[in-house]
C-alpha positions in Angstrom: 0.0 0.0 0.0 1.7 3.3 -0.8 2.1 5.8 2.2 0.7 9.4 1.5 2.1 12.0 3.4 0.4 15.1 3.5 2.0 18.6 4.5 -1.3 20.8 5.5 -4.3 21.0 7.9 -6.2 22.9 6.1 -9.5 22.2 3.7 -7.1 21.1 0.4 -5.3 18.8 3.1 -7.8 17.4 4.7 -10.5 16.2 1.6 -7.4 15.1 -0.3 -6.5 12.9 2.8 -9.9 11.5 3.3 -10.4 11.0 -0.7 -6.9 8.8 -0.6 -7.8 7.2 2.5 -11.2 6.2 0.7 -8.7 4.7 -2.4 -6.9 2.4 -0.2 -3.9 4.6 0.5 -2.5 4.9 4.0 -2.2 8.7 5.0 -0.8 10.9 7.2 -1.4 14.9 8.0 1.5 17.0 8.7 1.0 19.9 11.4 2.4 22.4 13.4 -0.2 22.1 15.7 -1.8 18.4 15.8 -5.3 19.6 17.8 -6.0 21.5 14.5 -6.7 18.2 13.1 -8.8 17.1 15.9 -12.0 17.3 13.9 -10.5 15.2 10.8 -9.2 12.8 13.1 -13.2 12.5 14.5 -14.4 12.2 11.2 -11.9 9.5 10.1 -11.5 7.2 12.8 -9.0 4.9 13.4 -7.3 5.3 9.9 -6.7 8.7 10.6 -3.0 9.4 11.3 -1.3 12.9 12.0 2.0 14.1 12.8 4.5 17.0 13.0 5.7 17.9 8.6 9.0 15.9 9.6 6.9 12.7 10.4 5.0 13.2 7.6 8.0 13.9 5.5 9.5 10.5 6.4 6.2 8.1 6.5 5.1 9.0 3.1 6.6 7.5 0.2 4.4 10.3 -1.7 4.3 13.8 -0.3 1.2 16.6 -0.9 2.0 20.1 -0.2 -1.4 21.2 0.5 -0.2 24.9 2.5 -0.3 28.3 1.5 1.8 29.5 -1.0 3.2 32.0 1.0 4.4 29.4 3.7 5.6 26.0 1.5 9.5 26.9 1.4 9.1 27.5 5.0 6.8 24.2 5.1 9.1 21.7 3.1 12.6 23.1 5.5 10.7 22.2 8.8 9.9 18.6 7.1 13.2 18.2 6.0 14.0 18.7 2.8 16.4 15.3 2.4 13.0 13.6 3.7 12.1 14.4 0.2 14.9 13.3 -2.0 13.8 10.9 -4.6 9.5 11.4 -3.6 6.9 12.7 -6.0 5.4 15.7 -4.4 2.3 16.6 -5.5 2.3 20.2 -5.3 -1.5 21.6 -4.9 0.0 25.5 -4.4 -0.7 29.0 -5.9 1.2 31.9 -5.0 -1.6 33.8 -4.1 -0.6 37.6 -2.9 -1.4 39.1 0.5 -3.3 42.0 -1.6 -7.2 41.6 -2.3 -8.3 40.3 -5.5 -9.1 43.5 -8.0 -12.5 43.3 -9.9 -12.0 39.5 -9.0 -8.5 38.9 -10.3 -6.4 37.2 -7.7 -3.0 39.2 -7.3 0.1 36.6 -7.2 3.6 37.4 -5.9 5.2 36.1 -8.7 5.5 37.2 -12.1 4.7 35.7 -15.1 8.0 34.4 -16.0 8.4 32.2 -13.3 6.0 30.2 -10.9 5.9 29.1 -7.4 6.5 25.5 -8.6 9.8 26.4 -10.5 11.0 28.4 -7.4 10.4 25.1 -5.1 11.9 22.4 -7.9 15.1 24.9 -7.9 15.0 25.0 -4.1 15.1 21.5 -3.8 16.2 19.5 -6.4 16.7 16.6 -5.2 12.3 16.3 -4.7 10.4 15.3 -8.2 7.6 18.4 -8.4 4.2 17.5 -10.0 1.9 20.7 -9.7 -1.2 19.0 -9.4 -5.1 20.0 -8.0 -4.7 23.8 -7.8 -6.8 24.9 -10.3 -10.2 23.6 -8.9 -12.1 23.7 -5.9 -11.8 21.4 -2.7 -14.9 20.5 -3.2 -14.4 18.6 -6.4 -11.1 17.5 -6.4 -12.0 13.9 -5.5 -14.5 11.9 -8.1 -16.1 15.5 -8.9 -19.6 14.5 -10.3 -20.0 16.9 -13.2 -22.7 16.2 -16.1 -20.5 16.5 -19.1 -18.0 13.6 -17.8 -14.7 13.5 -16.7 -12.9 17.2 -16.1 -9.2 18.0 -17.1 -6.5 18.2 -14.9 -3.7 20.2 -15.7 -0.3 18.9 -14.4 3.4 19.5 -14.8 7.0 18.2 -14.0 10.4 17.3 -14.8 10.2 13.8 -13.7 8.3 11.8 -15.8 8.0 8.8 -13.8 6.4 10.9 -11.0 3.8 12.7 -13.5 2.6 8.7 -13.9 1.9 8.3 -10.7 0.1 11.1 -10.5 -1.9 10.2 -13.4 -2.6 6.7 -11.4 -4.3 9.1 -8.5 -5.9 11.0 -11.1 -7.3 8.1 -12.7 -8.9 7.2 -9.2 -9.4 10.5 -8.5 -12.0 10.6 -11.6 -9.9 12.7 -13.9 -8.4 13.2 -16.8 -4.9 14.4 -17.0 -3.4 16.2 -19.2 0.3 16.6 -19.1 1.4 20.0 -19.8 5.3 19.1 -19.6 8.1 20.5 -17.5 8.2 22.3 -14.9 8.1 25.8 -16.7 4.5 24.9 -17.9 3.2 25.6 -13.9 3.9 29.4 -15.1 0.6 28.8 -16.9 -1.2 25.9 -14.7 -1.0 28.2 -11.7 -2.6 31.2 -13.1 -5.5 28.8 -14.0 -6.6 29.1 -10.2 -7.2 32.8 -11.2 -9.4 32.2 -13.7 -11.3 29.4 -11.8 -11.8 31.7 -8.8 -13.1 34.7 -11.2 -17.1 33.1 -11.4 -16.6 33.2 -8.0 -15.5 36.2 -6.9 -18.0 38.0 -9.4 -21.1 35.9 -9.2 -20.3 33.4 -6.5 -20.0 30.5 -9.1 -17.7 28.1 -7.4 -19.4 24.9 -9.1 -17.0 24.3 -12.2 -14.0 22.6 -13.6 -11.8 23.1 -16.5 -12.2 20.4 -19.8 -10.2 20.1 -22.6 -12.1 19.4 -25.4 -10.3 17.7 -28.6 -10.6 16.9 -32.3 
């Protein structure tokens, strides 16, 4: 059974937990503060496992970074970043700005040539990238139910042995992936979490996923 490890307590952190949990994989949440998980730990039951980021680091054989943008560098140095070496991490982060959205745009501290992803793959080389779940909602990232099929997800990396087992979640996950390439390509998959979030800051539309549709 493959180990998840999962850096985050939050929302993104804890449905992608439960959904792998629900797909056989054995998972663990990574914390600073373990009582934040107290309710996810209720809900789950006896399979519900949570540490500090540097147990998580270790268990998992796959690592989530399911944090704020703002906080992963600082997230993946208190896990340890040699805890990584060799791991898919499945990178669900947007650099999303301190500064409120304008006329619904979300504001990013990056720029447009570069993303966060490429700033964390140069950071720590030694960890195989996948960006991966940041252009939808929590709410349908696991088996998302939508009437026109499967949705596309939108994924990048330099490894292409970790992209595939992505693409085995995915395929559990009830997506369809699409492979965008390297990791230069997350300068484009991250700003798709602006455009997903614009319905929703202007008409509070927050019920939709992105398809590619083909010839």
């Amino acid at each position: 059974m493959n180990k998840i490890g999962i850096l985050g307590s939050g929302i993104v952190a804890k449905t992608l937990g439960k959904g792998f949990i629900k797909h056989g994989y054995d998972v663990m949440l990574g914390t600073r503060d373990i009582s934040k998980l107290s309710d996810w730990v209720d809900e789950i039951g006896y399979k519900a496992k949570v540490g500090s980021f540097e147990e998580v680091a270790e268990f998992g054989e796959t690592i989530v970074l399911a944090v704020s943008g703002k906080s992963a560098t600082d997230v993946i140095e208190m896990a340890g970043p040699q805890n990584l070496t060799g791991k898919t991490v499945i990178d669900t982060t947007n650099p999303i700005a301190e500064a409120p959205p304008q006329d619904g745009v979300l504001k990013y501290f990056t720029t447009q040539d570069e993303s966060l992803m490429e700033i964390l793959q140069s950071r720590f080389p030694d960890a195989h990238f996948v960006k991966c779940f940041n252009s939808v909602g929590n709410a349908y990232m696991v088996n998302p139910n939508f009437p026109d099929g499967k949705p596309s997800m939108f994924i990048c990396g330099n490894n292409d042995n970790a992209k595939k087992e992505v693409e085995t979640i995915l395929d559990k996950f009830g997506w369809e992936t699409e492979d965008m390439g390297k990791a230069t390509a997350a300068r484009v998959i991250e700003q798709l979490c602006i455009l997903w979030c614009l319905p929703g800051f202007l008409r509070n539309q927050w019920t939709h996923a992105f398809k590619l549709i083909k010839m």
